[in-house]
C-alpha positions in Angstrom: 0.0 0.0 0.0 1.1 3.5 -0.5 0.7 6.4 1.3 -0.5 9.7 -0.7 0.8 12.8 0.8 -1.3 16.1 1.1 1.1 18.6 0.3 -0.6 21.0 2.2 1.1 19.7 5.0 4.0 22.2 6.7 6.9 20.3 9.0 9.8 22.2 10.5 12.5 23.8 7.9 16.2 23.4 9.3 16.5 27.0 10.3 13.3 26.8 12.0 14.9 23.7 14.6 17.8 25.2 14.8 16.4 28.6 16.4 14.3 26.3 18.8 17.6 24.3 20.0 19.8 28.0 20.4 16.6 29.5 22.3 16.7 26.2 24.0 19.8 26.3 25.0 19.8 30.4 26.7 17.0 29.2 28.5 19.2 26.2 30.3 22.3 28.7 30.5 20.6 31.5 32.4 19.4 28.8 34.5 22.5 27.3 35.6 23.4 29.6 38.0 20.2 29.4 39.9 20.5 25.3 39.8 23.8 26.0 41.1 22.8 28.0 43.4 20.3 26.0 44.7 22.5 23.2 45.2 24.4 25.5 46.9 22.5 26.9 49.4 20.9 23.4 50.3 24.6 21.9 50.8 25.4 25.2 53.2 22.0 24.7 55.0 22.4 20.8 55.9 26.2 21.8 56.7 24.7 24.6 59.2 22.0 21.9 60.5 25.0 19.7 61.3 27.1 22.2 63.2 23.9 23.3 65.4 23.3 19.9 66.3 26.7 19.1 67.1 27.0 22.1 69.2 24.0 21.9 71.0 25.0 18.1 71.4 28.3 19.2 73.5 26.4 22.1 75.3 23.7 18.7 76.7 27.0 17.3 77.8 28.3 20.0 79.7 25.4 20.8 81.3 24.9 17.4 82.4 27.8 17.4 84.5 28.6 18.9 88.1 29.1 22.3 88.6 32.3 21.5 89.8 33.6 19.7 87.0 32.5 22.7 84.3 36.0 23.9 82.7 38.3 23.4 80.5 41.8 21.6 80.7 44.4 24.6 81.3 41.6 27.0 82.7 39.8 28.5 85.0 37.2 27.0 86.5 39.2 24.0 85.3 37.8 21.0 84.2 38.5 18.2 81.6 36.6 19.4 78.6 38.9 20.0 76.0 39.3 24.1 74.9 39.1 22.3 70.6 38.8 19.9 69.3 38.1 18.4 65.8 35.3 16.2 64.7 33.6 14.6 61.8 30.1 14.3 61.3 28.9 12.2 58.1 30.9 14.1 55.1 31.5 17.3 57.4 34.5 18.1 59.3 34.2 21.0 62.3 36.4 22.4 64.4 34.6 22.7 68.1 35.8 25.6 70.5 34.4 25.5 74.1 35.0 28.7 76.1 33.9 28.9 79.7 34.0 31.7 82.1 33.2 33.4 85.2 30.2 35.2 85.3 29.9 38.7 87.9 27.4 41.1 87.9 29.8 44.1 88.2 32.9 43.6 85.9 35.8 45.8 84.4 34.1 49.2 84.9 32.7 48.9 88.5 36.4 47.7 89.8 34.6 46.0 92.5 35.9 42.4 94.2 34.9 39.9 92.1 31.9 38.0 92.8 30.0 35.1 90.7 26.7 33.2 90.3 27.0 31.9 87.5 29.7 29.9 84.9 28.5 30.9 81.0 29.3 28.0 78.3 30.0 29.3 75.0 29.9 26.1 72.2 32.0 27.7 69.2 31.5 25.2 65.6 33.8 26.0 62.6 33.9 24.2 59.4 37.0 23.7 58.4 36.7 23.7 55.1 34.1 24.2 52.0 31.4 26.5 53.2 31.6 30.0 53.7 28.6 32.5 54.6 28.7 35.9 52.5 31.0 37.6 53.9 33.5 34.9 52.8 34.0 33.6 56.5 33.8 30.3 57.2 30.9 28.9 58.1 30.1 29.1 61.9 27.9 28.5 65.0 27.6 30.1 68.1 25.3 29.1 71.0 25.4 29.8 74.5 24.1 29.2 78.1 24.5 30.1 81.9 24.2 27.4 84.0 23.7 28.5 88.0 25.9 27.0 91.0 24.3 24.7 93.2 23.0 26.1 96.6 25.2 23.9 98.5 28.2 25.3 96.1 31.0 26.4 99.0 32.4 30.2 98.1 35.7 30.0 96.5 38.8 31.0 98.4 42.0 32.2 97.2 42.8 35.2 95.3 41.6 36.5 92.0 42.8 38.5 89.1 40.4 40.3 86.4 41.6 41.1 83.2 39.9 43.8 81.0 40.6 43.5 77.4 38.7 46.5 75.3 39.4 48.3 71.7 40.4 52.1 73.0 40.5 53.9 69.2 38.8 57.3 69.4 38.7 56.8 73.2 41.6 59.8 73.7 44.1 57.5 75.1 46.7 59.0 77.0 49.8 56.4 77.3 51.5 58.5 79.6 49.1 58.9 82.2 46.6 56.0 81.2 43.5 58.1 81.1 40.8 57.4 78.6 37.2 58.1 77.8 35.2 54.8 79.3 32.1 56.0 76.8 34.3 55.2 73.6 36.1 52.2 74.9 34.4 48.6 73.2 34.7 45.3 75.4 36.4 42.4 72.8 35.6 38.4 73.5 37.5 35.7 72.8 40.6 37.1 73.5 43.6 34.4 75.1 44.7 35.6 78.6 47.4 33.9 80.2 48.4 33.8 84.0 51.4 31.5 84.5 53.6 31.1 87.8 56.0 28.2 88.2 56.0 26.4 84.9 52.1 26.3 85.4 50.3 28.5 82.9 46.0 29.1 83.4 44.3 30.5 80.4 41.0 32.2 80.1 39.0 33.6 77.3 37.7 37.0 77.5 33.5 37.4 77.6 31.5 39.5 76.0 32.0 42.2 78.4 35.9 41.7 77.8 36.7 40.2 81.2 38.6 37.2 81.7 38.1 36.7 85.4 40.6 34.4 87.2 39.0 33.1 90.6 40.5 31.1 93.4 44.3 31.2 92.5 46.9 30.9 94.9 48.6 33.8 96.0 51.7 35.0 94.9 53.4 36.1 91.3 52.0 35.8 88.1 53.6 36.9 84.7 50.6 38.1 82.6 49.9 37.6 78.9 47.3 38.6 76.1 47.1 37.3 73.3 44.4 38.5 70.8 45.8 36.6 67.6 42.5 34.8 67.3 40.3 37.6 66.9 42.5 39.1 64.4 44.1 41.8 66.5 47.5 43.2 68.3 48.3 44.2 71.9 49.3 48.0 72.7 53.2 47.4 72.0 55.3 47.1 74.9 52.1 46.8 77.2 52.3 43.0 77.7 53.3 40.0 79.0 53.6 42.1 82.1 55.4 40.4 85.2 55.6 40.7 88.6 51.8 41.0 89.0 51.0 39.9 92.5 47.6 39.0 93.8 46.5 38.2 97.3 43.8 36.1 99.3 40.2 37.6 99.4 40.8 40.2 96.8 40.6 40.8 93.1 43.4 42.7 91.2 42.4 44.4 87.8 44.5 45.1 84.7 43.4 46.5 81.2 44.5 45.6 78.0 44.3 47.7 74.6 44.0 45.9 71.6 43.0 46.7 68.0 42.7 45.5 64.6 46.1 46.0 62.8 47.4 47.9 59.9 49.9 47.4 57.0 52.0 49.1 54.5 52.0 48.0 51.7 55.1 49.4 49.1 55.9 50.2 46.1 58.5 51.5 43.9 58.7 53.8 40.8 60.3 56.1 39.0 59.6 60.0 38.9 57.6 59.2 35.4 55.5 56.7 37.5 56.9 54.0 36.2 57.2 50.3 38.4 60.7 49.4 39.0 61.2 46.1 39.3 64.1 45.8 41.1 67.1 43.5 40.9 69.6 44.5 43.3 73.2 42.6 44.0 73.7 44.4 47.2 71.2 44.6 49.6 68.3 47.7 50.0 67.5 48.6 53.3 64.2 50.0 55.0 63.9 51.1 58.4 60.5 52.1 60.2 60.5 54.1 63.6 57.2 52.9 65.7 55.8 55.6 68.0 54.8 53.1 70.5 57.2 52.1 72.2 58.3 55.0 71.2 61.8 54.7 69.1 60.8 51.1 67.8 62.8 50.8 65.0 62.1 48.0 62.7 64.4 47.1 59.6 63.6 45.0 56.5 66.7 44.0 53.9 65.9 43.2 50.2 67.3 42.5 46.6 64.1 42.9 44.7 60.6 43.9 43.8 58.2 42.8 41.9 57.4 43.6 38.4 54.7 45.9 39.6 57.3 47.2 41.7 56.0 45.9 44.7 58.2 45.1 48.0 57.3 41.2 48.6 57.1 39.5 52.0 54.9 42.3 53.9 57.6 42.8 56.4 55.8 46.0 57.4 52.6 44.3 58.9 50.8 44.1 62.4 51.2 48.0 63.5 49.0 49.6 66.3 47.2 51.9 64.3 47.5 55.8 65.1 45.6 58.8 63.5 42.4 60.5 64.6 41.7 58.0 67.2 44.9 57.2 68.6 48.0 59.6 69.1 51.6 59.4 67.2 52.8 58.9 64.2 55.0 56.6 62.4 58.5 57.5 60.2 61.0 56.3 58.2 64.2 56.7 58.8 65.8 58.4 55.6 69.5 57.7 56.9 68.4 54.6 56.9 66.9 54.1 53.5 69.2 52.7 51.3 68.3 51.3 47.5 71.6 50.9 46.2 71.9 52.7 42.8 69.1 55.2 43.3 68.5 58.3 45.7 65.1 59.3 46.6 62.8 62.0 45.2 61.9 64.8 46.5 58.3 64.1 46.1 58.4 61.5 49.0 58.3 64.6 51.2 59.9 64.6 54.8 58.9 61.6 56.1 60.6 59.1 53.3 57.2 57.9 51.1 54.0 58.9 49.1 51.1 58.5 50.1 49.3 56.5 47.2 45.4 56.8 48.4 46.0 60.8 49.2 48.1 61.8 46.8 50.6 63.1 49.2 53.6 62.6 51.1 52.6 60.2 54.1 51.9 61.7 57.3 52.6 58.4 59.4 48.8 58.2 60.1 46.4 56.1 59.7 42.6 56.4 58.8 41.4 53.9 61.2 42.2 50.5 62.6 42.9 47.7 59.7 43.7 50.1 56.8 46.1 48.7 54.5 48.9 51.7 53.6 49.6 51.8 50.1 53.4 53.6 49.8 55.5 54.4 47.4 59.0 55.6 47.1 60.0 57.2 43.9 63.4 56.7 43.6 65.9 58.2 41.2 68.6 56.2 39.2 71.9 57.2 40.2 74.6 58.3 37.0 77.7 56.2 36.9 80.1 57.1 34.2 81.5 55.2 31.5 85.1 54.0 32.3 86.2 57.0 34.3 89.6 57.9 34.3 92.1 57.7 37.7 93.8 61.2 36.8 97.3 61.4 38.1 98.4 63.9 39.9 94.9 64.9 41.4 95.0 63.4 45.1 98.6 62.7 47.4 98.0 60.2 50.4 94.1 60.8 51.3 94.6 64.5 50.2 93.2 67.0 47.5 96.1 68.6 45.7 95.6 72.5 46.2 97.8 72.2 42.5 97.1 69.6 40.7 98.9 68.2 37.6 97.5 69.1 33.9 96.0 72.0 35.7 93.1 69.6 37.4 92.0 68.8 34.0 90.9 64.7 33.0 92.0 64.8 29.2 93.6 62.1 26.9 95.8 63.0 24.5 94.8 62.1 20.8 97.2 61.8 17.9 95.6 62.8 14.5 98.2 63.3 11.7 101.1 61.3 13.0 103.0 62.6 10.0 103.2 65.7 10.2 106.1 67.3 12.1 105.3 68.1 14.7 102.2 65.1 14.6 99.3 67.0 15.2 97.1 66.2 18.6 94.4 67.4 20.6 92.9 66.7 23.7 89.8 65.1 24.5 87.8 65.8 28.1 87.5 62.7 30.1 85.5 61.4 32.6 86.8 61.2 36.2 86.7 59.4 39.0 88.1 61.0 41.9 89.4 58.6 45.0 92.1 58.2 46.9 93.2 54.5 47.5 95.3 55.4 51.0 91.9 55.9 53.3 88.8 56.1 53.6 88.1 59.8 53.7 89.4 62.2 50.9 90.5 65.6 52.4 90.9 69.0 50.5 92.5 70.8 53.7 93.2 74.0 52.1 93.1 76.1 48.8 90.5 76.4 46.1 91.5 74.5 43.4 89.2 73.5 40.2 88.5 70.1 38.4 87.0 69.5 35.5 85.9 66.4 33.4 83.7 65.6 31.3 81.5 63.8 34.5 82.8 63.3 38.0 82.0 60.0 40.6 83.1 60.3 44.0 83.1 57.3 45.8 85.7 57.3 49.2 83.0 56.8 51.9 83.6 60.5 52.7 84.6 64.0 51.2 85.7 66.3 53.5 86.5 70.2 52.7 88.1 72.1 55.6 87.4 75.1 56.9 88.8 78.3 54.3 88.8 75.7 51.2 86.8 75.6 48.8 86.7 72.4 46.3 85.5 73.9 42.6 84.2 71.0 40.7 83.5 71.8 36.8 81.3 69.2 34.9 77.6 68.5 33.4 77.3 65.1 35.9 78.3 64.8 39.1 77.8 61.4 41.6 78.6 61.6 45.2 78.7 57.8 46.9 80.7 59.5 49.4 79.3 61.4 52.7 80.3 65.4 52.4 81.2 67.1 55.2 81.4 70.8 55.1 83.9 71.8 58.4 83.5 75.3 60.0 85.9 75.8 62.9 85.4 79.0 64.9 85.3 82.1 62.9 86.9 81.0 60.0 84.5 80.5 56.7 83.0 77.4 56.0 84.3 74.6 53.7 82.9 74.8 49.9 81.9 73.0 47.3 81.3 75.3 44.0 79.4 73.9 40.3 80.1 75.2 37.1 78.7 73.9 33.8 81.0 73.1 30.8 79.7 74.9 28.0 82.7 75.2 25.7 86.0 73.8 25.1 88.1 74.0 27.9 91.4 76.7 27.5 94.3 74.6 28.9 98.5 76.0 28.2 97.5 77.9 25.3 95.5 75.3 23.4 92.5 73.7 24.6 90.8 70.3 25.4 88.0 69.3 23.1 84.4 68.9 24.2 83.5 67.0 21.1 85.5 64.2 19.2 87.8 64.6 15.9 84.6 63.6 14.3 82.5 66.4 16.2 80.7 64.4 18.2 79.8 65.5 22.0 82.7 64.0 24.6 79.6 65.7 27.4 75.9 65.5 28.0 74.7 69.4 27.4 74.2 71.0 30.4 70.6 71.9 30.3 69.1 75.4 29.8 67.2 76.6 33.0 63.5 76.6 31.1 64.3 72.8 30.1 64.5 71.6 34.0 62.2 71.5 36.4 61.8 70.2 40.6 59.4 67.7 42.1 56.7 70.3 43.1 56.8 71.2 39.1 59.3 74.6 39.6 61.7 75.1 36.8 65.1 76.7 36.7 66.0 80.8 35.7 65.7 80.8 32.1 69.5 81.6 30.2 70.9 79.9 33.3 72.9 76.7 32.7 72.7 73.7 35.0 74.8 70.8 36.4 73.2 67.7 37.5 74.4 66.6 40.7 73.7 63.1 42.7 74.0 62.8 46.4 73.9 59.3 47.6 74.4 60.6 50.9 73.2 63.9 52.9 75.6 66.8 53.0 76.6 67.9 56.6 78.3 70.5 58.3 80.7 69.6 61.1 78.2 69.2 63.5 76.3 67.2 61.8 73.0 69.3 60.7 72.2 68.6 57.0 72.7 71.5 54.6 71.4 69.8 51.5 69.8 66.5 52.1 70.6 63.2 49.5 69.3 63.5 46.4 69.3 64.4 42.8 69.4 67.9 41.9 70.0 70.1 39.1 72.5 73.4 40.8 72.3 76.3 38.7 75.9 77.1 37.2 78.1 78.6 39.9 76.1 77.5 42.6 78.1 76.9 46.1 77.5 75.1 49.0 77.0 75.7 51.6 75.6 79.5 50.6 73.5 78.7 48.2 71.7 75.2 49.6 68.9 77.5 51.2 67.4 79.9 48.2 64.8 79.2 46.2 64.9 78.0 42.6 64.1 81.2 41.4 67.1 83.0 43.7 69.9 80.6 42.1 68.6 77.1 44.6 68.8 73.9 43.9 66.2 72.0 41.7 65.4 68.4 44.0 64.2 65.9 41.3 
């Protein structure tokens, strides 16, 4: 038999199915996430069921036992039950905290003796892994209970100790005197106290009144510790472990703790163009932070390198007390003691040693609040080495400056360039210079004014010192200083100097002169720069006409008693400037430009 076919009948054309499959197929995606979801939330919930029930599970078998026998191992009230412990339940795994305390009626701010009724259980449940709640904690349980002492419950004897462990930001601490606002002050639980006498150590967490309340000790010594690590916060600094705390029978000594969430630097390096520098360093960089609390802290971190965003690795500069608005001092670097081994800081990193990312500024050594994360940077400048630098002779005797120097103090090589003519024709080329003395560690110039020039200059004794009535005349486009300068000044006689001048010209030396350029014309010297072409950190530029050296000092310049007359650096110094007259004006007057 055959079948006839009305051809009136429509099917499905191939673009029509595959439109049905692609709107299909949106309609699963876009649901995905809420399946997902779903799944999701029903796994948490069952996982929360589980960690109710196993808390509520331990609180039945606490409460169960004698009032007597309601501690923890290691606390007080002691008992047997353990402080954690770790258990599985089906596919979950928890960690369970149990936290028992004292319970008074008057507490940390009425001072009074202590006094109880009551012991409160706190059953703490933590998974350990695979659920968190929103706030991307893990997930976790609390329940509590008070559970009364029996009537027939004999009074403790013995002596007690109260510790009070509360946040104090904004509460106008004084650390001299230890006053403080008790309105702004905020109670912290869970804290770890620590009484320990003998090799025997009793711990107690803090309640939610922050008291940890010690009751029926013996008498005698205790050294006294907090530890607030497991809330996520720091002791004042210096405050504790305190020792030699002494209590006695029938009465209640009181201390108070200060803690607070912790803040962090976290620092970075560029260039004045705002560039990263990833740094790579074969000696090592040094940092030092000075803490105001204890005041004078000083805290050093060593390095070799940064990362490509020019970030310092390893957070070194982590867990400090926070100070600002709500809690006095301030925090510095020490910028003797900032050392990044072929690079000066910038001016722009203000007093204080860095910038201040989040304001735009130079750092004050505040913080906003407790917890704030400190982005720094230090802009660093790349200091100028020169290329193969000559050892002129004649230029230094012992450790000394000669007051007249050989080649009239001028680094030049001699070039042959028609060797047959008669006389061959020469000329001299400038040179660059390094100027060291190999019989000391200090380079002297003890008297006279003699002048150098070269093409550049690098200085690198570990110190340059000018006595008093010289003066050391340096002429050259680039100038380094590794070494320390010290500027003497003895009684009434005039200071030690240092004077720049810019080469501009070929230099006039026993009737001829020594080239600035090579026999092919070619620049022996980096142009000093024309005043309108340079410009300072806080965007000033130089006095227009005016040439300018640039100058490097990898160290600060001092005068004999050590106050800094020009601190390290890069600079550009107008032609002629002198130190130390000049290290005070203002660009505008003739002062130095700090990059």
């Amino acid at each position: 038999m055959f079948q006839i076919l009305n051809r009136n009948e429509k099917g499905f054309t191939l673009l029509e199915v595959l439109l049905a499959i692609l709107i299909l197929g949106l309609i699963v995606a876009s649901l995905a996430p809420v399946l997902v979801f779903s799944a999701q939330s029903s796994e948490y919930s069952r996982a929360k069921i589980a960690a109710l029930n196993l808390a509520n599970k331990k609180m039945e078998e606490i409460r169960a036992l004698p009032f007597n026998e309601i501690g923890t191992e290691g606390g007080n009230p002691a008992g047997n039950i353990p402080f954690a412990e770790t258990v599985t339940v089906g596919k979950y795994t928890f960690k369970v905290e149990t936290f028992i305390n004292w319970i008074e009626e008057g507490g940390c701010l009425s001072g009074n003796n202590a006094d109880w009724d009551y012991k409160q259980v706190r059953i703490r449940v933590t998974a350990l892994r695979g659920f968190f709640q929103q706030n991307k904690q893990p997930l976790k349980v609390e329940i509590s209970s008070l559970i009364a002492r029996d009537a027939e419950q004999p009074a403790l004897t013995g002596a007690n100790l109260r510790v009070c462990v509360f946040r104090i930001w904004g509460a106008g601490f004084n650390p001299d005197t230890g006053e403080f606002d008790v309105n702004f002050i905020k109670p912290v639980s869970s804290v770890k106290v620590l009484a320990s006498q003998g090799g025997s150590t009793t711990q107690v967490y803090t309640t939610s009144k922050g008291s940890a309340l010690f009751l029926g000790m013996p008498a005698g010594t205790y050294q006294v510790d907090v530890d607030p690590s497991l809330v996520g916060m720091i002791v004042f600094p210096g405050s504790y472990p305190q020792n030699n705390i002494t209590i006695t029978d029938n009465s209640t000594r009181q201390l108070f703790a200060w803690v607070e969430i912790p803040c962090r630097l976290q620092l970075f390096f560029k260039d004045i163009y705002e560039n990263p520098l990833s740094l790579n360093l074969t000696e090592k960089a040094r940092l030092t932070l000075i803490h105001p609390h204890p005041a004078g802290y000083r805290q050093s971190w060593e390095f070799t390198s940064s990362s490509a965003s020019g970030e310092l690795l390893g957070h070194p500069f982590k867990d400090l007390w926070p100070v600002g608005e709500g809690f006095t001092g301030k925090y510095s670097w020490d910028r003797a003691e900032i050392k990044i081994p072929g690079y000066v800081l910038s001016g722009r990193n203000g007093e204080n040693g860095a910038y201040d990312q989040d304001r735009n500024e130079p750092w004050g050594g505040e913080f906003s609040r407790p917890g704030t994360v400190k982005r720094l940077t230090f802009y660093l400048v790349k200091l100028f080495f020169p290329e193969n630098p000559v050892l002129p002779a004649g230029w230094t005797e012992d450790n000394e400056i000669r007051e007249n120097p050989d080649n009239k103090g001028i680094a030049f090589i001699e070039v042959i360039i028609d060797p047959e003519a008669d006389p061959p024709s020469k000329m001299y080329l400038i040179q660059p210079a390094v100027f060291r003395t190999n019989n000391g560690d200090e380079l002297i110039l003890s008297s006279g004014s003699p002048q150098y020039t070269a093409a550049e200059f690098l200085f690198n004794n570990q110190k340059l010192t000018i006595s008093s009535n010289a003066e050391l005349k340096l002429k050259g486009n680039i100038i380094t200083f590794l070494s320390a300068i010290e500027l003497r000044k003895e009684g009434q006689d005039a200071s030690g100097k240092i004077t720049f001048n810019a080469i501009t010209g070929n230099i006039h030396y026993n009737g001829s002169y020594v080239s600035i350029t090579d026999p092919s014309g070619n620049l022996l010297i980096k142009e000093a720069p024309d005043g309108s072409a340079v410009q300072d950190y806080r965007g000033y530029t130089g006095i227009p006409g005016q040439k300018y050296v640039e100058v490097y000092f990898y160290e600060d310049v001092k005068d004999s008693s050590g106050k800094i007359i020009l601190e390290k650096g890069a600079y550009y110094l107008p032609d002629g400037f002198t130190l130390p007259d000049d290290a005070g004006k203002e660009p505008s007057a003739g002062g130095p430009l700090r990059r």
